[in-house]
N, C-alpha and C positions, 0 to 999 in steps of 0.2 A: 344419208343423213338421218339421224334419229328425229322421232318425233318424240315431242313433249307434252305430256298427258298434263293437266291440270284437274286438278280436286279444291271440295273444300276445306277453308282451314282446320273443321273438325277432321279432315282425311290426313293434312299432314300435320296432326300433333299426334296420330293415328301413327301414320308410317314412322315415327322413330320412337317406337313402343318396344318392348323385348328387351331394353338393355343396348339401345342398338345407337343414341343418341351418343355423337362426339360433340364433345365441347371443343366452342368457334368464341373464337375471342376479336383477330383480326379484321375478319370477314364486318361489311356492313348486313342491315338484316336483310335488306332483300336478296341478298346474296343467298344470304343463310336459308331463305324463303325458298329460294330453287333448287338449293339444294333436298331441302325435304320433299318439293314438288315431284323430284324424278324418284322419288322413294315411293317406288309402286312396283307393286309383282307382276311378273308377264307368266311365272311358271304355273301353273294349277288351274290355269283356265284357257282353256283355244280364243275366248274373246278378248275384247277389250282388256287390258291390265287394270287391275282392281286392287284399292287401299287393303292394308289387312282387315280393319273393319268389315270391309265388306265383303271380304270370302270366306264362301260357306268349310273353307280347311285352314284348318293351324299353319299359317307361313311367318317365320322370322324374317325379317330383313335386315341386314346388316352394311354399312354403309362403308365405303371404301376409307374414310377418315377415320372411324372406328379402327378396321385393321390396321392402320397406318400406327394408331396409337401405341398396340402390343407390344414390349417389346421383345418378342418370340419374331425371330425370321421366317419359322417353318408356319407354312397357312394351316395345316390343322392345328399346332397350337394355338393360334391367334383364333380359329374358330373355335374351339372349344373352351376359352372364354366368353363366348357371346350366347351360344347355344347347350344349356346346361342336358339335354338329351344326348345330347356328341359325346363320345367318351373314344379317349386315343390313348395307347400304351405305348412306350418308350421301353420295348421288350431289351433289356443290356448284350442276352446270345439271343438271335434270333434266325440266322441262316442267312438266308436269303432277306426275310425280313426286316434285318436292318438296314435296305439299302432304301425299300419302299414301305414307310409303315403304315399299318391298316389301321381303321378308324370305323367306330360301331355307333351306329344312328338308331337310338331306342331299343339299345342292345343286341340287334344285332349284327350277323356279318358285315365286313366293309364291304363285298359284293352284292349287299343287299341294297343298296342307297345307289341309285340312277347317278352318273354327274352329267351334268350338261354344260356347256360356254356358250352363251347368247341363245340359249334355247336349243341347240344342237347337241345332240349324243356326244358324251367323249368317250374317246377309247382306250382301255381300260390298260393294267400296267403288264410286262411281260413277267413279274416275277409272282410267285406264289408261295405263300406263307407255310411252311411246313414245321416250325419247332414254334414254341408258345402254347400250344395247345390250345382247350377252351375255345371260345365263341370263332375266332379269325386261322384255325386251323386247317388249311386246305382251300383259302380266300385267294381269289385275283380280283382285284378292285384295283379302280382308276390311279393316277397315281397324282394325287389333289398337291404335293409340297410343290412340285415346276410352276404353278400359280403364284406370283406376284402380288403380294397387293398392292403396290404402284400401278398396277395393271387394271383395277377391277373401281367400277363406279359403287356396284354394291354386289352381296349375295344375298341369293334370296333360297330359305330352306324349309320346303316343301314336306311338314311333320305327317303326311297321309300314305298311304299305301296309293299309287296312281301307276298300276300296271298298264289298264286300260286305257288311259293315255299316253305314256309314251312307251309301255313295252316292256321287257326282261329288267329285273334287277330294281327295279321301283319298289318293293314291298315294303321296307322300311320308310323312303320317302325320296325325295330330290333334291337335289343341291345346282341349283344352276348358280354360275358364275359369271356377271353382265361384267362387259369387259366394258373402260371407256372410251368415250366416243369423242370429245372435246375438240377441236379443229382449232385453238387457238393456246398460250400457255404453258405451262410445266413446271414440275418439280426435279430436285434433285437431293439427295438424300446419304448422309452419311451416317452408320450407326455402329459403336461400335459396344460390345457387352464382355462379362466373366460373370462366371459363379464365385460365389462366397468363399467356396474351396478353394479357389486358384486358379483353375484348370477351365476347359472347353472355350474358352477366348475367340467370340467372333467377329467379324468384321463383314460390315456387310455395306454392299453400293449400289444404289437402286435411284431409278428416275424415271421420270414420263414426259413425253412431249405430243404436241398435237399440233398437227398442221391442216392447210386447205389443201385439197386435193381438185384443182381448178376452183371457184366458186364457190361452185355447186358440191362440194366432197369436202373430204376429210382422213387423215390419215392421223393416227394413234398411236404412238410406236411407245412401250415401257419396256426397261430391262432391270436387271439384278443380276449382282454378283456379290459372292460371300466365300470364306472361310471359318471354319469352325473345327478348334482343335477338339480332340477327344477328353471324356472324361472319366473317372476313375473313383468309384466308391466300393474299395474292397479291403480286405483284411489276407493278412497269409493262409495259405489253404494249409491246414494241421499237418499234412502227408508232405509237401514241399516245405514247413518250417523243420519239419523231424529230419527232412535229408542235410537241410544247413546246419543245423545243430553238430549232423557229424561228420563234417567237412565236404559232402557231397559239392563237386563245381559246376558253377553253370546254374543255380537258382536263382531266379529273376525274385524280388518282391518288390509286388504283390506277383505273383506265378502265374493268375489265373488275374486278370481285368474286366470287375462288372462294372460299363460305362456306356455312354454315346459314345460311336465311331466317331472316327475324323473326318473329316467332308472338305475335300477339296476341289478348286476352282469349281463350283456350283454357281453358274450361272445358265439364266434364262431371259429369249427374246419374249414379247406380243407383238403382235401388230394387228390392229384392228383399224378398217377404213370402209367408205363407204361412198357412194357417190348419187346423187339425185340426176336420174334419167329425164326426169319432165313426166308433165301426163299421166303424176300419181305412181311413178315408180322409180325404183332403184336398185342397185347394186351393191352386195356388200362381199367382203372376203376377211378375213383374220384367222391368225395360226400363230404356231411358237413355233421356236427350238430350242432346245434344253439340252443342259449335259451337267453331270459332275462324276468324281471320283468319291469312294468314300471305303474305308478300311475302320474295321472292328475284330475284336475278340473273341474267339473261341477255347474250346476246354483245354486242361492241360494235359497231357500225357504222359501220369506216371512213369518214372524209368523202370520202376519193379512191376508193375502189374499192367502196364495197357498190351491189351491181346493184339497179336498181330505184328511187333513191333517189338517188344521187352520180353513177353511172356508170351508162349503156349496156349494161354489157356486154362492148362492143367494146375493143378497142387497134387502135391509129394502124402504121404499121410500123414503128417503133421499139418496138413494145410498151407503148406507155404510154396508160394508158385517155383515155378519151372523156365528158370530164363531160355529163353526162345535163341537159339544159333543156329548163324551159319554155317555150313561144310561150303568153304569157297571151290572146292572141289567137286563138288557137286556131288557127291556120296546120301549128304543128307545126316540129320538129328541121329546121333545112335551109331554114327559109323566112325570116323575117323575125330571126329567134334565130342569129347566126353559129356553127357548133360552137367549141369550145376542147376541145385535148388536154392532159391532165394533165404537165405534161414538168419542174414543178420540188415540191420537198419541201413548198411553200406553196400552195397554186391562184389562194388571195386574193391574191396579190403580184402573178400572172402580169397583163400585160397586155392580153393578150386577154381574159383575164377580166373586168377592170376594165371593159373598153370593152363588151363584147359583153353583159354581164351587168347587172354593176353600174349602169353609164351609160345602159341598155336599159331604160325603164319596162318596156317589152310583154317581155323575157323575166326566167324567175326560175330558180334554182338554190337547194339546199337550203343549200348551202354558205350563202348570207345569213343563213337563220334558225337553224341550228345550224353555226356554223364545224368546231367539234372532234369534230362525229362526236355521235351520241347511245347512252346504253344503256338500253336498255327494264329495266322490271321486272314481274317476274312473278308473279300469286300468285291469290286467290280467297277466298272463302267456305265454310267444307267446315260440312255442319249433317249430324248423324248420330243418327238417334232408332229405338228398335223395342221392342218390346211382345210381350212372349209371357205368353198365362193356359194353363192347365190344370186337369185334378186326376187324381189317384193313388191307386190304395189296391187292398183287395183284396176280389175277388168272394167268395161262399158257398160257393162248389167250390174255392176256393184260389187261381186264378188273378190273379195280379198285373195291373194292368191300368194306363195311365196315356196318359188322352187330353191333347189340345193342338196349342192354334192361334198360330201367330207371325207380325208383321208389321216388316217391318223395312224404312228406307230411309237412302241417302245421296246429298244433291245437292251439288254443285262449285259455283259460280257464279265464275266466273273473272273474273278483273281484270288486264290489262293497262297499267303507267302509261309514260309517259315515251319512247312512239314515235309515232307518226303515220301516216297514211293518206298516203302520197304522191300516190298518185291523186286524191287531193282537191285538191292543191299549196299555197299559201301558207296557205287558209283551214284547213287539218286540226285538226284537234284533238291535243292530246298524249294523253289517257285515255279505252282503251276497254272497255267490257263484252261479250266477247267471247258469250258466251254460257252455257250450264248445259249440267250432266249429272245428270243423275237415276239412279238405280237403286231399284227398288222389288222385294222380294221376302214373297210369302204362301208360308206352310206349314202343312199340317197335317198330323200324327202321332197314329197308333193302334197303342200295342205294348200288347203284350201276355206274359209269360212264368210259369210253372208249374214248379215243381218236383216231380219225380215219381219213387217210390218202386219203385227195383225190386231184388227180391232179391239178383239175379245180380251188381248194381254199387252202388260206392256212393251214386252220384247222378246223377243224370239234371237238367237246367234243358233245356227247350226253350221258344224266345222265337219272336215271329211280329208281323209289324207291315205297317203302310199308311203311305204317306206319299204326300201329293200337296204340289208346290211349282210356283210360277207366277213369275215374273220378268220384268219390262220394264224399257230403258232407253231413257229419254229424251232427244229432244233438244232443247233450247229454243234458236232461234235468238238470236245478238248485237245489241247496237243499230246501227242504218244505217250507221251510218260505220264500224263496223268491219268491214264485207264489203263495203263500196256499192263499183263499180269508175265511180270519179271522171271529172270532164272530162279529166283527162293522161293514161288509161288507154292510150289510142292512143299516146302520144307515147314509150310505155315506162315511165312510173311503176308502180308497185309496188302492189296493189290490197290493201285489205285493212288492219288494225292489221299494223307489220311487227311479225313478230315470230309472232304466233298472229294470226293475219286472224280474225274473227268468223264463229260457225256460220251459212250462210246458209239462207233459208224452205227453201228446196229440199230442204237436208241436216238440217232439223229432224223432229221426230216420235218418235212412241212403236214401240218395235217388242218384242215380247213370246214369250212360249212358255208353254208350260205340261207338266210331267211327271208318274208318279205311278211308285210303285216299292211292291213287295211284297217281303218278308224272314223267311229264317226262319235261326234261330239255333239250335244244339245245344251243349251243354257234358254233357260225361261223364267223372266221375269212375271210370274204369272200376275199376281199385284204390286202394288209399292211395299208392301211387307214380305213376301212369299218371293222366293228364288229357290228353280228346283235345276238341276243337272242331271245329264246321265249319258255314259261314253259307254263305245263297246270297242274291242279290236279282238279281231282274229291277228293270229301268226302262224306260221305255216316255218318250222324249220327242214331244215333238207339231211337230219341227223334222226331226231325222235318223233318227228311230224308235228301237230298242229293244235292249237291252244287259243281258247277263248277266252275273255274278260270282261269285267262290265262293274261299274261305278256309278252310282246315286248318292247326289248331297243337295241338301237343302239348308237354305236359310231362313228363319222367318223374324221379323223384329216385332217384337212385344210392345213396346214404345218406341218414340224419340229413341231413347239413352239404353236397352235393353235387347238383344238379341239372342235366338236359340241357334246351334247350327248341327250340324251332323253329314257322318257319309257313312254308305257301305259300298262295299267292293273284294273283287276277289283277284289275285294275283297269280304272278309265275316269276320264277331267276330258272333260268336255261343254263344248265352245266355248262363251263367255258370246256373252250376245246383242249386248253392245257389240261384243266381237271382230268379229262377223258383219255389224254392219250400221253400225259406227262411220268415218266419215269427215270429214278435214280436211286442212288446209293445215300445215306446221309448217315451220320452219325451222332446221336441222343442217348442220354439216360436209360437203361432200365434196371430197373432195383436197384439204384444208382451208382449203376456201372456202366461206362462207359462203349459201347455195342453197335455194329454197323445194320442197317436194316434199309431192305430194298422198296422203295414205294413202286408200285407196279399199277398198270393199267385195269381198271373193273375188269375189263374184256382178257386180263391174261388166264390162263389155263389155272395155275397155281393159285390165283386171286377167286379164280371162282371156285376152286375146289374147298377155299377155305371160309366161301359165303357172299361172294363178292356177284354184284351183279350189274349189267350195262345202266349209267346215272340217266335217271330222265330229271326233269324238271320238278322243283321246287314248287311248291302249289300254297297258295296261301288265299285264307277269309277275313278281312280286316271290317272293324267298325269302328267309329267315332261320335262322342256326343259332347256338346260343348257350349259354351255359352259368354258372350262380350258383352261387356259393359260399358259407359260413357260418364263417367259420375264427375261432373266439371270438367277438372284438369286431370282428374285422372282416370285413365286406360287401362281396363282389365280384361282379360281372357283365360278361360278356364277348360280345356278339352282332357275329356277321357278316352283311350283309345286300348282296344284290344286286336291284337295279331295272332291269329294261329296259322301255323305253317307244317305243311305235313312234308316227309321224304326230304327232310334238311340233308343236304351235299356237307361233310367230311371225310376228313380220315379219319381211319377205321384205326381201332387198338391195335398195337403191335403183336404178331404172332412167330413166337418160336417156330423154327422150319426142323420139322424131322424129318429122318432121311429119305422116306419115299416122298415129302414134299421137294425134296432137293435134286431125287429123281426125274421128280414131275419135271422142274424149272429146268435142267441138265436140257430132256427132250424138247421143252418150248423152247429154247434156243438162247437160254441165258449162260453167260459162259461163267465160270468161277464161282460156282452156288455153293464154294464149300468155305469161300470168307463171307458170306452173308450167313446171318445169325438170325438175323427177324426179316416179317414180311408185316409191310402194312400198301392199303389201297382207297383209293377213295368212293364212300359209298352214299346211298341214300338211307340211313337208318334211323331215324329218329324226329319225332312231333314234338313239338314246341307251342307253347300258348304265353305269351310276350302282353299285357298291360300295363300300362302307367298313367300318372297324369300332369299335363302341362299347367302351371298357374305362370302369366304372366302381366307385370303392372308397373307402370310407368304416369309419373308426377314430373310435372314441369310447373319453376313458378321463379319467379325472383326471391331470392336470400341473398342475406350478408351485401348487398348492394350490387350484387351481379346475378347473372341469367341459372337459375340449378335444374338439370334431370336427376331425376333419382327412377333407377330402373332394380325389376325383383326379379328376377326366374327360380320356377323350381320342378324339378322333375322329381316325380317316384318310378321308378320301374322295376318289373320283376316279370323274369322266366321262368318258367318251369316246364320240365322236359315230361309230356305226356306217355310218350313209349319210345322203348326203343330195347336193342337188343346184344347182348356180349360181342359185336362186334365194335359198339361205340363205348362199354365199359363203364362201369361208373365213376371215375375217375374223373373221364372225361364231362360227364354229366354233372356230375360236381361243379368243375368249372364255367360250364356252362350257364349254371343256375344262381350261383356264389360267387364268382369273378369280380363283376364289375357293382359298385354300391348302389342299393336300392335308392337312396337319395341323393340328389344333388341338387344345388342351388348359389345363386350368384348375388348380390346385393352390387349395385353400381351408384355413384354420387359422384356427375359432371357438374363444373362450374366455372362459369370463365369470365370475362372481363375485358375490359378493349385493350392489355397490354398480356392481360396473364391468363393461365385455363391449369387447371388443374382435373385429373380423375382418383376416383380409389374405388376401389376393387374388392368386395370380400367373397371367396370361393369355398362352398362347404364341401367336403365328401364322406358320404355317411361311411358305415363298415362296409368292409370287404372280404373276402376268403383270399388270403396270402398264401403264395404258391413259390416256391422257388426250384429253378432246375427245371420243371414240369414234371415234378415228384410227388407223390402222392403223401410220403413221409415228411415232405414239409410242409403241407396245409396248416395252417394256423391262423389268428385271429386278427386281419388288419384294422387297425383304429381309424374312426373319424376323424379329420380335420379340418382345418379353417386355415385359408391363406389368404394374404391379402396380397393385391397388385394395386399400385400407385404409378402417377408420372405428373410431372408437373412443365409446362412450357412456356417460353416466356419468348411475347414476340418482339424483338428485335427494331424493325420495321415492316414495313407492309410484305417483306419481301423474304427476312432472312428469321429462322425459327428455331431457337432451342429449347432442349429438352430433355431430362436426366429421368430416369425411372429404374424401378424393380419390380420382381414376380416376386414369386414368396416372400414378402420385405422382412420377414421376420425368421425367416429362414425354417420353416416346420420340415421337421424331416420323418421321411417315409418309417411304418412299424418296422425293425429290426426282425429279422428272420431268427424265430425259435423252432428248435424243435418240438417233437408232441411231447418229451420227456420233459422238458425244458429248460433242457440246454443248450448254451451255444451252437448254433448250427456255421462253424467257419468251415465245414467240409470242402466242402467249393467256394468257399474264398468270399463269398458275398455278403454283405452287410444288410441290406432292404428289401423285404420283396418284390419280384417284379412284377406281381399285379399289381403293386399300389397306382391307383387312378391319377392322381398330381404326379409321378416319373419320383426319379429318386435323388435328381442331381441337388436337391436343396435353391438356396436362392441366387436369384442372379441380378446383375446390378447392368444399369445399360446406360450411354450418352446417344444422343444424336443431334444435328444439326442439319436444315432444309432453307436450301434457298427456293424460292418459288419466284415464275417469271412469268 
């Protein structure tokens, strides 16, 4: 059973400050009164749960009505309206990344932001972001969309570095996720949405119910399920309109698709329950399961020039490539197979072609069985389930106590369609199962904390805790053909599914660690003005060893209505084990051509010949100083916060492999080092110093004859990369520093009424550095903008809820991709950059409907 903290009314006009107030129209007010009453943070402090006013760090709160409002299905969208620091890309090619996307808290990586559900560590996602480039390059971070917000009473987001108290991966800040608790009740929920374009059409069905669990308990059960077609903001790529022109068969347009995936049956459980023991304690447990499908877009594949597959490689001395055949005979290029050079807009027309090809049983060319070039598609399985029991309560001498054990996993299984093994040659297959990723994470947690009485002050909390966490990530090899290196391997064919080749035996396996961390926390109210803090934790890993922390914040109140606050603290993100021992083949841009490059282990021979060295831990010195106000009815808050991080974890620039590096790889046991072209690897190379500042202020008052919030946010923030070395490039450092916009800011105006509520929305995004492909040639200048979001609902009866809305209601759409020349850049097919910060799908329109019981 949860308990109910109670504040004063100055604490809950407090707690729904930030932008975080949903408009209640149906509700009577005392309703509406408890509900602001449970709007209290439990994250950033080991004691008692504290209004935002009264903690000494910057935390948002966001209340589970609020997300309910968005109408975005995926939870970081819906948070990244509420929390103008959050910034999420909707990368169109992303890898892997489009199944799980990352999400940067005060710019930086998504691995850099703790998640937690009910205060408990979550475990983190099995896939790893490898194309995008820039800040989330080489990131495994949790994986926040299987989140519900039918599921969640509120979030609360923790804007401080808090290594020291909960551990690895806090440097940027916290996001705990309070699930609900309710034991009586429920919702249910229809919603369905499109873009302005036509396309991406979701449908989504989500509900909660809350039961008793004997009595004395409670059980909590939400779920969701949705579909969301794909969507599509592209133009013909110039090299696939020049093949239609001259009858070339088989061009799709658009050829090449920059959009969201398709996302199929994505649905997800909670279940949160809890049970009162008697004698001041209890029992609780809550977990999910998760699963969906989801298929997206990759490059196209030239028929004249993709290496491995159409072409050699080579040009003729006019420069015009060298179509690549087979000797089905196995002779090989050169022998009974005549070459042909690519020298007119058609191949199939050319007459050497005809003769040496076509007319040739014993050779073959791919140009046969796909004339126009192919484009793979890419996507997977993502299945996401974990389990945490405990119990809680308090000992005979006082001491607060609260054990628990958590189990948490997320496997990928990947899926490749619509490319082929060229190495196989005519017989290949189009669809392959590249392989899995697993991630498995145990925890167990022993805190403990007391409050204790001493004359001199007026409160004392000291807290003390264990924590032991273990983590393995798996690799499960692909099926045969999608790594097998075929009979045309020699001849120059391309090994592998093109595209993502399959994990092979070699590169498969479990590889793990295990840590355990002690923690002691202090909270001291030294006067009725003065609240000081101070945490320390060791951690002790069983990979790079052992690392200490430690955090001071204080509050002091000036007046009544005026408060200073501040914290310092020093941090650590612990290389995940994928980082460390994750390798594969991928295919990306360089000088924008199309090129296979192998990402390899710090630890391999070739990696470190080339600079690469075993990743230890991320190290970071953060400070904050800040200041709230009370001024009537309105709530302000102002923190300025700097992060510097030294030995930031990416990958590393791609490096051409020459022959005695291919020698090198040959001896360390990599097989086919002569269709690999690049090597890249993940390194520690680079210091960062990250400031910005939060202004947040929130007005409540009656207008227009009904109840209005008016909430502000606004962030600045800016990185800049202190050193770092030609293994991170400055390319990359570009991105890193210019990506994502220095300002951002939110304007919110709720208002509702006992039949009707309305919100509107206005979302700014300053400039940005516009990047497409992850080319350095297309850097350009993204514009600022302004969008609004609206919804209006209208209740029914006590019971049943409608409601129509849109995101961008004005449809502002993302800067157009130029080149530095300034022209057109349709090379790859793309219309908008994919940094831009708002995504690129333009506006979308949504209905819903809720009964409530």
């Amino acid at each position: 059973m949860s308990t109910k903290f109670r504040a004063t009314t100055l604490a809950l006009a407090v707690s729904v400050a930030l932008g975080t107030a949903p408009s209640y129209a149906a509700e009577k007010a005392d309703s509406v009164k408890e509900e602001k009453v449970e709007r209290i943070a439990v994250v950033g402090s080991r004691g008692a749960p504290r209004s935002v006013n009264d903690s000494p760090v910057p935390i948002d709160i966001i209340g589970g009505d609020e997300l309910a409002k968005g109408g975005n299905t995926d939870m970081l969208e819906l948070l990244k309206g509420s929390v103008p620091s959050l910034n999420v890309h909707s990368n169109p090619i992303s890898d892997a990344a489009s199944l799980v996307k990352p999400a940067n808290l005060r710019g930086l990586s998504s691995d850099s932001t703790l998640i937690l559900v009910n205060g408990k560590r979550r475990h983190r996602a099995s896939v790893i972001a490898l194309l995008g480039g820039g800040i989330n390059d080489g990131a495994q971070g949790p994986d926040i969309s299987v989140i519900p917000s039918s599921a969640l009473k509120q979030v609360e987001v923790l804007r401080d570095g808090a290594a020291a108290q909960y551990g690895s991966d806090a440097i940027a800040g916290v996001m705990n996720f309070v699930l609900k608790d309710d034991s009586d009740g429920g919702s249910l929920t229809v919603r369905a949405g499109s873009y302005y374009e036509g396309d991406g059409d979701t449908l989504e069905v989500s509900g909660n119910i809350g039961m008793e669990l004997t009595k004395d308990g409670f059980i909590n059960a939400s779920f969701q399920y949705k579909n969301s077609d794909a969507t599509s903001r592209s133009v013909q790529r110039t090299d696939a309109a020049a093949f239609d022109a001259v009858g070339v068969e088989g061009i799709e347009n658009p050829a090449q698709v920059w959009g969201s995936p398709k996302v199929e049956d994505d649905y997800t459980i909670f279940i949160n329950s809890g049970l009162d023991l008697g004698d001041n304690k209890e029992a609780y447990m809550f977990g999910n399961f998760s699963e969906r499908d989801v298929r997206g877009g990759f490059y196209y594949r030239n028929p004249h020039t993709r290496g491995g597959v159409y072409s050699n490689g080579d040009t003729d001395e006019d420069g015009d490539p060298n179509l690549l055949i087979a000797d089905l005979d196995g002779i090989g290029v050169g022998g009974s197979c005549s070459p042909v050079n690519i020298t007119t807009d058609n191949v199939l027309t050319q007459d050497d072609y005809i003769n040496n090809v076509v007319n040739d049983a014993n050779c073959f060319s791919f140009n046969e069985m796909l004339p126009g070039g192919f484009i793979p598609n890419f996507g997977g399985n993502i299945v996401d389930t974990s389990l945490t029991m405990g119990t809680r309560g308090e000992l005979d001498n006082g001491v607060m106590y609260d054990v628990s054990g958590s189990v948490g996993m997320n496997e990928s299984s990947y899926v490749i369609y619509d490319t082929l093994n060229a190495s196989l040659g005519p017989v290949t297959g189009r669809d392959f199962s590249p392989g899995k990723h697993r991630q498995l994470e145990k925890t167990f947690n022993l805190d403990f904390n007391k409050e204790l009485e001493l004359d001199a002050i007026d409160y004392l909390m000291v807290a003390a805790g264990y924590e032991w966490h273990a983590e393995s990530f798996e690799v499960t090899a692909g099926d045969v053909d999608s790594y097998i290196a075929g009979p045309y391997t020699d001849q120059g064919f391309g090994i592998g599914s093109n595209g993502f080749p399959g994990f092979k035996p070699e590169s498969a396996g479990v590889f793990s660690r295990q840590n355990f961390a002690f923690y002691v926390d202090v909270e001291a109210q030294i006067t009725e003005d003065l609240l000081i803090g101070t945490a320390l934790r060791y951690e002790d890993y069983s990979s790079f060893g052992d690392d200490t922390n430690y955090k001071v914040t204080a509050q002091y109140n000036v007046t009544e209505d005026f408060s200073l606050r501040g914290s310092i603290s020093t941090g650590f993100r612990a290389p995940t084990v994928g980082q460390a021992n994750y390798s594969n083949v991928q295919t990306s841009l360089d000088g924008g051509v199309l090129s296979d490059s192998a990402l390899l282990p710090a630890t391999n021979p070739v990696a470190q010949q080339l600079g690469a060295t075993e990743l230890t831990p991320e190290e970071s010195e953060s400070y904050t100083l800040g200041a709230v106000w009370n001024i009537g009815d309105v709530f302000i808050t102002l923190d300025y916060y700097n992060i510097q991080v030294e030995d930031r974890i990416s990958q590393s620039d791609k490096y051409n492999l020459t022959e005695d590096d291919k020698a090198a790889l040959t001896l360390a046991g990599v097989a086919n080092v002569d269709s690999i072209q690049q090597v890249s690897f993940f390194t520690n190379d680079f210091d960062t110093t990250t400031q910005g500042i939060d202004l947040i202020a929130n007005y409540s008052t009656e207008l227009l004859e009904g109840d209005s919030v008016f909430s502000f946010a606004y962030n600045y923030n800016e990185t800049k990369v202190d050193s770092y070395s030609e293994v991170t490039g400055d390319f990359k450092v570009s991105r890193l520093e210019n990506d994502l916009p220095n300002h951002r800011a939110t304007l919110t105006w709720s208002q509702s009424y006992d039949d009707f509520s309305f919100f509107v929305r206005g979302n700014y995004y300053g400039e940005y550095q516009g990047v497409h492909v992850d080319y350095d040639a297309t850097i350009g200048d993204g514009d600022a903008a302004l969008l609004f979001d609206a919804e209006a609902s209208y209740f029914i009866n006590d019971s049943f809820t409608v409601a129509v809305g849109a995101q961008n209601i004005f449809d502002e759409q993302a800067t157009k991709i130029n080149r530095q020349d300034g022209g057109d850049n349709s090379a790859w097919g793309g219309v908008y950059y994919e940094t831009s910060p708002f995504g690129f799908n333009g506006g979308y329109y949504y209905v819903k409907a809720t009964y409530n019981f």
